[in-house]
N, CA, C and O atoms as a Tinker XYZ file with bonds, in Angstrom:
   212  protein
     1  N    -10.241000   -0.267000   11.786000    73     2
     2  CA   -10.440000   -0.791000   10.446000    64     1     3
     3  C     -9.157000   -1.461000    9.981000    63     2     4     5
     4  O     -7.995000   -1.080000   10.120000    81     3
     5  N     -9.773000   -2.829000    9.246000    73     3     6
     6  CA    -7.844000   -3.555000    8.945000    64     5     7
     7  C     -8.145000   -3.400000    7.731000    63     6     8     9
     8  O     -9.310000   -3.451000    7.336000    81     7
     9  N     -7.098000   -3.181000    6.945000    73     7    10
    10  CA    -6.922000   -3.271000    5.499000    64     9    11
    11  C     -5.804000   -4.548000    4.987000    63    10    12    13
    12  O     -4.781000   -4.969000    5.528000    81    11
    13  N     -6.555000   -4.976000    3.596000    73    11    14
    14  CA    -5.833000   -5.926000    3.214000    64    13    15
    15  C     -4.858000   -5.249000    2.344000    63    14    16    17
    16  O     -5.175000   -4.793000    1.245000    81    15
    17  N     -3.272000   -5.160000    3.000000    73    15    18
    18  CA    -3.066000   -4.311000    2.711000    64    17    19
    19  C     -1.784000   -4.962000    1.567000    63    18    20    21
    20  O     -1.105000   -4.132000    0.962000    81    19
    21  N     -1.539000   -6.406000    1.347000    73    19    22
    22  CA    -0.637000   -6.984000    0.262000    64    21    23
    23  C     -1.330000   -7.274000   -0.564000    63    22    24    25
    24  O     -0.758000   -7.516000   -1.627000    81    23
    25  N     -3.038000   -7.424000   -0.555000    73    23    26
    26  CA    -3.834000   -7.573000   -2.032000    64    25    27
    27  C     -3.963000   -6.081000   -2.576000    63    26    28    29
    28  O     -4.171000   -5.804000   -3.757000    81    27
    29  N     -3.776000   -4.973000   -1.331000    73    27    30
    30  CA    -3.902000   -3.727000   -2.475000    64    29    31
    31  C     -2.429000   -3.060000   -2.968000    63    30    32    33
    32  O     -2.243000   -2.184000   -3.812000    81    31
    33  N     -1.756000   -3.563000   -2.397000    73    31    34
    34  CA    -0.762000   -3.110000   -3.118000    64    33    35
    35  C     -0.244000   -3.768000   -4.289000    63    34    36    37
    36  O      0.346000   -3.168000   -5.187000    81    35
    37  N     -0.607000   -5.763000   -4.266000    73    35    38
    38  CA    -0.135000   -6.141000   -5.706000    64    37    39
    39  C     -1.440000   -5.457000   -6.566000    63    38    40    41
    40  O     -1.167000   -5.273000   -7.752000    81    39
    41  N     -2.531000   -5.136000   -6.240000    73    39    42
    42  CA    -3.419000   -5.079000   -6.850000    64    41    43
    43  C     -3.386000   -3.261000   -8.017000    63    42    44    45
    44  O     -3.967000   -2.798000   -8.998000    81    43
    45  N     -2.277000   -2.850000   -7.003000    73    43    46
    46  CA    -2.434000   -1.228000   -7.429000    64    45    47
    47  C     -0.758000   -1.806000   -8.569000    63    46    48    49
    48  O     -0.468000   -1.393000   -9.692000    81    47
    49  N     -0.145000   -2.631000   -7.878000    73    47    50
    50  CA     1.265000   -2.837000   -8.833000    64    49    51
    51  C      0.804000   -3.377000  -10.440000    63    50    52    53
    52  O      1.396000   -2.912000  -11.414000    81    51
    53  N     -0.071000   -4.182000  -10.570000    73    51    54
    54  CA    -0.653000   -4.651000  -11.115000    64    53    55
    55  C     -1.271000   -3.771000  -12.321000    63    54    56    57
    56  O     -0.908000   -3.791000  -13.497000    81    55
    57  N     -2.495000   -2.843000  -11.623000    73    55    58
    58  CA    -2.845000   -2.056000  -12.561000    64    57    59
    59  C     -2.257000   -0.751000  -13.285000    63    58    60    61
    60  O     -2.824000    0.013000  -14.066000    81    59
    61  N     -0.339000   -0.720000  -12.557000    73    59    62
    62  CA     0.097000    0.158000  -12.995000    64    61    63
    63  C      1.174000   -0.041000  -14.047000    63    62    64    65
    64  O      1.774000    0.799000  -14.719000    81    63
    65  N      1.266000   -1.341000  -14.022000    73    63    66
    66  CA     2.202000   -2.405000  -14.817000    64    65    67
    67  C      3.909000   -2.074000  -14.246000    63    66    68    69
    68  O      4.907000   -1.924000  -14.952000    81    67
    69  N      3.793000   -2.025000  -12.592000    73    67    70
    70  CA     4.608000   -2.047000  -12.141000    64    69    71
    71  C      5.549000   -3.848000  -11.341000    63    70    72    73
    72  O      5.158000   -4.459000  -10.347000    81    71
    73  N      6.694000   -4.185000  -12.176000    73    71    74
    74  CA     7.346000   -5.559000  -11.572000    64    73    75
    75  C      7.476000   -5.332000   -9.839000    63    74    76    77
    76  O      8.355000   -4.587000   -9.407000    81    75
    77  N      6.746000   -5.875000   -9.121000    73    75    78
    78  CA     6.821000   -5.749000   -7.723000    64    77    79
    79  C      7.734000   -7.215000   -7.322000    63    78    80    81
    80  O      7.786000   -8.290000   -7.918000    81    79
    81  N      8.553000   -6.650000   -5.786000    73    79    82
    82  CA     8.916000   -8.146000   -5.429000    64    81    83
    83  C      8.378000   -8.245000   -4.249000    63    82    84    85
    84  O      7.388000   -7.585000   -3.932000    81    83
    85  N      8.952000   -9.056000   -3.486000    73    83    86
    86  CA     7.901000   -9.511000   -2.024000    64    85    87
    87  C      9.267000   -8.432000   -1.214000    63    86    88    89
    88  O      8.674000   -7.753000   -0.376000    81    87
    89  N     10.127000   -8.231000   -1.201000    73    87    90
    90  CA    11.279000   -6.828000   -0.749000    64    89    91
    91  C      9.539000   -5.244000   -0.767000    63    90    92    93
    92  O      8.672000   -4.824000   -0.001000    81    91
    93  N     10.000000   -5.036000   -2.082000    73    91    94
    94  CA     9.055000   -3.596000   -2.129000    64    93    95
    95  C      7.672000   -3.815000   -1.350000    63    94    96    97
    96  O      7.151000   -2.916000   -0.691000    81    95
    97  N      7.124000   -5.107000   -1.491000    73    95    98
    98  CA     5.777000   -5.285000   -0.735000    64    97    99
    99  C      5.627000   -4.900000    0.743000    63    98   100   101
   100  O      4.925000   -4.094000    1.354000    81    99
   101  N      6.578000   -5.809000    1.077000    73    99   102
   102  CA     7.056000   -5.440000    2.546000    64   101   103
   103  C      7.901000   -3.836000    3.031000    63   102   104   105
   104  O      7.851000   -3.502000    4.214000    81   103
   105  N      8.273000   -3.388000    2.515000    73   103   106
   106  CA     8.932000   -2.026000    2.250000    64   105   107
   107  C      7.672000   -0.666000    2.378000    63   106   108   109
   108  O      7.290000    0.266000    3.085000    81   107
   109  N      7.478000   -1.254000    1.373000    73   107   110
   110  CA     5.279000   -0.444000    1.414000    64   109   111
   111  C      4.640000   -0.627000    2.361000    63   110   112   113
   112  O      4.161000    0.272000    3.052000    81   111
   113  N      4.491000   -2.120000    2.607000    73   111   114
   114  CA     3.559000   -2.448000    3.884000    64   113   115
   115  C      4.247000   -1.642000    5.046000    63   114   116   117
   116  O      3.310000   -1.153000    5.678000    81   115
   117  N      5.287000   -1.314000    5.559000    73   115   118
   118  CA     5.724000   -0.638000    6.482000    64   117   119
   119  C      5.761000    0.697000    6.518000    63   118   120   121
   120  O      5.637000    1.391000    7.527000    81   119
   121  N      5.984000    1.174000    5.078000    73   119   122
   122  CA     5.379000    2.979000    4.811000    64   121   123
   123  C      3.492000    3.426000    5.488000    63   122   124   125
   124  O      3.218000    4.354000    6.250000    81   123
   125  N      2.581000    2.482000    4.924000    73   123   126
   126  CA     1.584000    2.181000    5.182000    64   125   127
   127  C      1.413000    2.252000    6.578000    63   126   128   129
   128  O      1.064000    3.224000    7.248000    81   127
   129  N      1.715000    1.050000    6.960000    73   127   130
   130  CA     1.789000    0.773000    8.815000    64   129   131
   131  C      2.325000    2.219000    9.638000    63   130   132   133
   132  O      1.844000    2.817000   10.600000    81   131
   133  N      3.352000    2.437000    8.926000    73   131   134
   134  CA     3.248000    4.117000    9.619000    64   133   135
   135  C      2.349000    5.363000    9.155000    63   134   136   137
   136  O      1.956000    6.253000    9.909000    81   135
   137  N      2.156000    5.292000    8.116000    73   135   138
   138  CA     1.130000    6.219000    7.805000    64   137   139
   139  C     -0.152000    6.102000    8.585000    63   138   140   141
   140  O     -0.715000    7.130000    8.960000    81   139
   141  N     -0.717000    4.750000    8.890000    73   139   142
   142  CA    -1.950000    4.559000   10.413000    64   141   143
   143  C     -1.690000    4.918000   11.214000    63   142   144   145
   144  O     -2.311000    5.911000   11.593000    81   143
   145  N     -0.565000    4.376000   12.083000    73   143   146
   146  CA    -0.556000    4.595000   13.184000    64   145   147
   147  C     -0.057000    6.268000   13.554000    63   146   148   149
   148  O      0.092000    6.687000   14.702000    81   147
   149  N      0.101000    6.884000   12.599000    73   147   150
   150  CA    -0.287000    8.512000   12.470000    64   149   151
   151  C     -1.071000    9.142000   12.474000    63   150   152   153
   152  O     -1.087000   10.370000   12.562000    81   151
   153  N     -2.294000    8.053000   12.333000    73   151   154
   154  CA    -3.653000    8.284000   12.333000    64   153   155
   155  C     -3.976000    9.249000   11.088000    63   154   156   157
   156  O     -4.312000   10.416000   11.288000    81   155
   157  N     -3.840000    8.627000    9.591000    73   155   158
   158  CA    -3.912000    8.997000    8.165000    64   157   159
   159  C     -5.217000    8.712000    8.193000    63   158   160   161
   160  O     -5.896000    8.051000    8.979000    81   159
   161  N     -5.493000    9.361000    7.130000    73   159   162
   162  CA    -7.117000    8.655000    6.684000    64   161   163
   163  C     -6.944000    7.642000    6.087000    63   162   164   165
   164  O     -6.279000    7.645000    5.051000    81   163
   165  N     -7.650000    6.204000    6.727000    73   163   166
   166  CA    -7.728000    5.139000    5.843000    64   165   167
   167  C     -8.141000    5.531000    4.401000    63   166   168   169
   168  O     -7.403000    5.273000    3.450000    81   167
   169  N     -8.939000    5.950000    4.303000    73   167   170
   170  CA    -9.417000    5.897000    2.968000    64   169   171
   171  C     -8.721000    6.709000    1.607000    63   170   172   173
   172  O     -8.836000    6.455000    0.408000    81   171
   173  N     -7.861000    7.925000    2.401000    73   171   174
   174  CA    -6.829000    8.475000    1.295000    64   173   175
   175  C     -6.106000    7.258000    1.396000    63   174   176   177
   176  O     -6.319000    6.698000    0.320000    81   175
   177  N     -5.311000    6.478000    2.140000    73   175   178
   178  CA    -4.089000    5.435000    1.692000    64   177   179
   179  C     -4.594000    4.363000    0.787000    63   178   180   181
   180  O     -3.824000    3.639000    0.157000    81   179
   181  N     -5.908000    4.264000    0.726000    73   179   182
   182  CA    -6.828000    3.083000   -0.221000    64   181   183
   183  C     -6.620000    3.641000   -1.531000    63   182   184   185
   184  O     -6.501000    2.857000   -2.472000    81   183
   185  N     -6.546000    5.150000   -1.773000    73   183   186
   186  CA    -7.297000    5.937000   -2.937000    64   185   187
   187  C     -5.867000    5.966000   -3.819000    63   186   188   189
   188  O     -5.745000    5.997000   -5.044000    81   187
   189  N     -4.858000    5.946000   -2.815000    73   187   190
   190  CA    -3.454000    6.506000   -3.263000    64   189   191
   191  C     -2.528000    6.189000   -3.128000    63   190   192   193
   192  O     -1.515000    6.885000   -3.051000    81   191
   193  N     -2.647000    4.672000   -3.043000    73   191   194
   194  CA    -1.842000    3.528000   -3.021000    64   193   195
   195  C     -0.835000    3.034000   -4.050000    63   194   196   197
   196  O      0.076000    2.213000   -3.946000    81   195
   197  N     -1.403000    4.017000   -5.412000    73   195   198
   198  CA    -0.453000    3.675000   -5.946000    64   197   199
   199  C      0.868000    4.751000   -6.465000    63   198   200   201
   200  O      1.660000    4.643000   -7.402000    81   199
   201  N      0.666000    6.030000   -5.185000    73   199   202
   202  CA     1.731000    6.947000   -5.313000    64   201   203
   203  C      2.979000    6.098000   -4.302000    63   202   204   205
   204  O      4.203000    6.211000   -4.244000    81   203
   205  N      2.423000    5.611000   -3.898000    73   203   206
   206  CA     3.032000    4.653000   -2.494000    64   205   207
   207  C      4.234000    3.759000   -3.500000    63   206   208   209
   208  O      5.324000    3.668000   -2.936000    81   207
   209  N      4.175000    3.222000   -4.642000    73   207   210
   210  CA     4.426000    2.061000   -5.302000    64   209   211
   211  C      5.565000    3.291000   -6.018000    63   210   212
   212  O      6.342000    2.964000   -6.915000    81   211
């Protein structure tokens, strides 16, 4: 399963009224990328994306 995973994170920055830059995006996207390949549940990192932020 691929996740779009820079529309959910501006998307979670967004609804938290957090200033994101393209640094933290990429910073996240790589917390993320290891949290898979740990074999996380996709669907908790969808749910809780914005403890991530």
């Amino acid at each position: 399963m691929s996740l779009n995973l820079y529309s959910l994170i501006i998307k979670a920055a967004n609804e938290n009224n957090i200033n994101i830059t393209l640094e933290d995006i990429g910073r996240i996207n790589n917390v993320i990328n290891n949290l898979i390949s740990r074999k996380t549940n996709v669907k908790w990192i969808e749910n809780n994306i914005s403890i991530l932020l």
